[in-house]
C-alpha positions as MATLAB code, in Angstrom:
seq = 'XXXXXXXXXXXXXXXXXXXXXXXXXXXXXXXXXXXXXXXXXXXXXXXXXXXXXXXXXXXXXXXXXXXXXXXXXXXXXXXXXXXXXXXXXXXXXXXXXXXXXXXXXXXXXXXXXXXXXXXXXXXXXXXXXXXXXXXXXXXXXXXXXXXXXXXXXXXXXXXXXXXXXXXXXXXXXXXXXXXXXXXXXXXXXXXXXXXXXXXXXXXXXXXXXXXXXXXXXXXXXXXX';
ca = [
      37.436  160.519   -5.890;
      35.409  158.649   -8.794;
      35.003  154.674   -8.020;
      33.683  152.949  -11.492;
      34.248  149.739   -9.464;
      30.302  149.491   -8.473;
      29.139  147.950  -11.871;
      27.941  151.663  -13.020;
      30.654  153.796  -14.695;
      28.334  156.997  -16.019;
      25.892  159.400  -14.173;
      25.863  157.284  -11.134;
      24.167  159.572   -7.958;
      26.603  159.539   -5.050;
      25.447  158.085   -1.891;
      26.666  158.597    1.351;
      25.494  156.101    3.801;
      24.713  156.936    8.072;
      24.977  154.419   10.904;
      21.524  154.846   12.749;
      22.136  154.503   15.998;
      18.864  153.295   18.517;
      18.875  155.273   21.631;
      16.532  155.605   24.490;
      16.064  158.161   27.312;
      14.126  157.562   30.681;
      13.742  159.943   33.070;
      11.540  159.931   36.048;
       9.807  162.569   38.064;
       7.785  162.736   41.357;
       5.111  164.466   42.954;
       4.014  164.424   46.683;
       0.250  164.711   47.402;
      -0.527  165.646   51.225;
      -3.510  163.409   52.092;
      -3.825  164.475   55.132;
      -3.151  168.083   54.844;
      -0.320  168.223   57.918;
       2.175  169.821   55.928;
       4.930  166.833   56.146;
       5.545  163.839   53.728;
       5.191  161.258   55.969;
       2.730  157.838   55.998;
      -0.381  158.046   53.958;
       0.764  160.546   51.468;
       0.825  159.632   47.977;
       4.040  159.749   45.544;
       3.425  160.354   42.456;
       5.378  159.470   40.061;
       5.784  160.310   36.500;
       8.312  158.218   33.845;
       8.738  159.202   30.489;
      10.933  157.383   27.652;
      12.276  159.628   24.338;
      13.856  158.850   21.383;
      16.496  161.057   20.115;
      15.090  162.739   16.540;
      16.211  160.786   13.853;
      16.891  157.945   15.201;
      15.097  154.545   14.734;
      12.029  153.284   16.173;
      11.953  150.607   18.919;
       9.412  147.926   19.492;
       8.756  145.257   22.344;
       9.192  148.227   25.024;
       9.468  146.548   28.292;
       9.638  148.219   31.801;
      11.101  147.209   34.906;
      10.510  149.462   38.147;
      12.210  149.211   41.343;
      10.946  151.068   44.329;
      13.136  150.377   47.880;
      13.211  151.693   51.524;
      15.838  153.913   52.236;
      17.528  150.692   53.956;
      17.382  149.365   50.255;
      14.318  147.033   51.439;
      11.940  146.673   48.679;
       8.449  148.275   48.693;
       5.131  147.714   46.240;
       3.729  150.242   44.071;
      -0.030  151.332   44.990;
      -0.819  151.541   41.436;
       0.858  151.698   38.077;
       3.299  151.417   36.223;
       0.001  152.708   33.370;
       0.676  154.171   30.042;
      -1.429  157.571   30.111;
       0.274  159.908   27.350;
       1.418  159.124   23.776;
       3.606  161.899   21.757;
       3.664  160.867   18.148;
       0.703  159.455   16.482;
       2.371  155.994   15.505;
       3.663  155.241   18.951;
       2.427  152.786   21.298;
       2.477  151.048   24.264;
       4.486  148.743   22.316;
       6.369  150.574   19.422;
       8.162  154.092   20.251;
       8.482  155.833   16.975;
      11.924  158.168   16.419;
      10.812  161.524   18.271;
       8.401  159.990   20.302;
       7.901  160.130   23.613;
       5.644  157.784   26.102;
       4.304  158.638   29.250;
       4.019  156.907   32.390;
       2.582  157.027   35.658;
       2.715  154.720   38.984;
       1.623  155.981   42.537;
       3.125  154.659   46.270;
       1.618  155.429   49.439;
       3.470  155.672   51.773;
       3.414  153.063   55.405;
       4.633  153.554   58.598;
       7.238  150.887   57.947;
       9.028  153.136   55.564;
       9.657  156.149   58.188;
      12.465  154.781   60.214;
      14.501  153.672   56.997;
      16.276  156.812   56.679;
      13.667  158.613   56.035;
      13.926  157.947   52.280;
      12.084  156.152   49.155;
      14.039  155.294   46.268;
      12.719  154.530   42.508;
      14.184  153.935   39.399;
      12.425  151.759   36.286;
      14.888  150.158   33.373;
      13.633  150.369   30.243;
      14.594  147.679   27.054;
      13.611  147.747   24.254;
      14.158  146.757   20.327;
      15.267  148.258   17.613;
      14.560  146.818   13.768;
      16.525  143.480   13.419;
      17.455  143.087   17.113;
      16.109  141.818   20.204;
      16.025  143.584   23.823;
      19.310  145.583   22.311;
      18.385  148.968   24.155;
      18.430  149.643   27.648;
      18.081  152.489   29.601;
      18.180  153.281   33.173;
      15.942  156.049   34.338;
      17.685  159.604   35.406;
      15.663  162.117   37.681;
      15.761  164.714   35.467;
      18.034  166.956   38.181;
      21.260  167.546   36.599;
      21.884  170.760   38.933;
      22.502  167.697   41.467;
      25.903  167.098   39.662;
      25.033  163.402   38.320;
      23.791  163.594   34.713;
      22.666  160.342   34.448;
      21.029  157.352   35.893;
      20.607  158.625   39.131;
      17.311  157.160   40.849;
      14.326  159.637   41.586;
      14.462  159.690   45.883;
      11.702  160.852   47.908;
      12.627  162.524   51.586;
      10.372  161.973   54.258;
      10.013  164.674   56.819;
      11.492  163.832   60.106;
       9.071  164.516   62.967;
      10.257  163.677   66.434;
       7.288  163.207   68.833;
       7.087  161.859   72.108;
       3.929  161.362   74.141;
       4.070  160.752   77.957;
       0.812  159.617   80.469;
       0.866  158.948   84.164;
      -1.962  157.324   85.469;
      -2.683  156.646   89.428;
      -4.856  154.049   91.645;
      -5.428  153.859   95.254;
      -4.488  150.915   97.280;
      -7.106  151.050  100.215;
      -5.964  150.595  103.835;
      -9.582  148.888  104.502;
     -11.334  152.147  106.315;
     -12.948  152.939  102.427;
     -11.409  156.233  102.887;
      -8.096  157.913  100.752;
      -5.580  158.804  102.754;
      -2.703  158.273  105.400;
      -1.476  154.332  105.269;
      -2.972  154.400  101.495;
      -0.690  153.052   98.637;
      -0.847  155.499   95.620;
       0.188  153.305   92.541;
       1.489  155.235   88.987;
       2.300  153.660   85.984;
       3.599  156.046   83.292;
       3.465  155.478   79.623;
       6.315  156.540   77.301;
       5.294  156.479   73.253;
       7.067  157.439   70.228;
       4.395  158.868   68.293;
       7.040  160.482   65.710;
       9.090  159.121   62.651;
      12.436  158.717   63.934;
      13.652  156.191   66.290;
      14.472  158.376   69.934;
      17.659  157.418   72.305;
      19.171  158.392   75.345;
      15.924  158.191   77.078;
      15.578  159.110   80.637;
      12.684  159.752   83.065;
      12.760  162.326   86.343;
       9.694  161.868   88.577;
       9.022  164.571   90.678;
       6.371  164.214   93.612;
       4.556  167.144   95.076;
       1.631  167.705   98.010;
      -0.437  170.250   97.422;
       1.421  172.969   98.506;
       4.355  172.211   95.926;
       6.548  170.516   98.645;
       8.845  167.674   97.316;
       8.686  164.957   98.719;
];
């Protein structure tokens, strides 16, 4: 179709104009680190955890890059990062803490420890940062929600990154016993033996249904 309605009616190039669109793309990763070497994630380990955000190619650039990340209890209770969020890796030469150029991916890493007040909260830490940002002209007019880059998981996007914590039931019993005296200074018949036991939950999980069965012997094994 030739359109001489554009002020130039001879050799005029033809131009076909593209609607940019801004898009961004978090996704966040973790890593456990065994501090104590016991084989279980459980308190004093470190999570660490990795978030990047990518521009699609050929998009636009986005400035004013903002991040918000939210770290809860598996009761949804909210817990502090150790350290971090910290910029550490920059892919494209013109991107910044600040601007992400189109193609350009930044890098980020945070760390949590994890307390003993996390274990009975279903065993679980939950994390997820939002990311806004701008794109030319606009304010805060991208936002992305960080996915944990599992799709296998069947949720393809904005799922939050979720730690498990190893369940370890442990229970620790101690009986202890003092003597009563009669008067005479000496152990025996007409004494008062005295026990007190001690029941602790030295695991992760909270324990039920608890029961005790004492069972007194003399030295030959007889029940008393």
């Amino acid at each position: 179709m030739v359109t001489n309605n554009d002020g130039n009616t001879v050799n005029d190039h033809t131009v076909v104009s593209a609607t940019a669109e801004p898009k961004l793309e978090v996704t966040k990763t973790s890593i456990l680190i065994d501090n104590n070497s016991d084989g279980n994630t459980g308190a004093g380990d470190d999570i660490s955890l990795h978030h990047s955000n990518s521009l699609t190619p050929g998009e636009l650039h986005l400035s004013n890059i903002s991040l918000v990340d939210v770290l809860t209890d598996g009761n949804g209770n909210g817990l502090a990062l150790s350290s971090g969020p910290t910029l550490n890796f920059v892919l494209h030469q013109r991107s910044s803490a600040s601007t992400l150029q189109a193609t350009g991916v930044l890098t980020y890493t945070a760390t949590y420890t994890i307390s003993k007040c996390v274990q009975p909260t279903h065993l679980l830490v939950n994390n997820r940062v939002t990311v806004t940002a701008s794109s030319p002209g606009n304010s805060n007019n991208v936002i992305d929600v960080s996915d944990d880059g599992d799709d296998s998981d069947g949720n393809t996007e904005d799922d939050q990154t979720t730690i498990s914590i190893d369940a370890i039931p442990v229970l620790e019993v101690t009986k202890t016993a003092s003597v009563t005296d009669d008067g005479n200074g000496i152990t025996g018949q007409g004494d008062v033996i005295n026990y007190v036991i001690t029941v602790e939950n030295k695991g992760n999980v909270t324990l039920s249904s608890l029961t005790v069965t004492d069972s007194l012997t003399d030295g030959n094994g007889a029940v008393y």
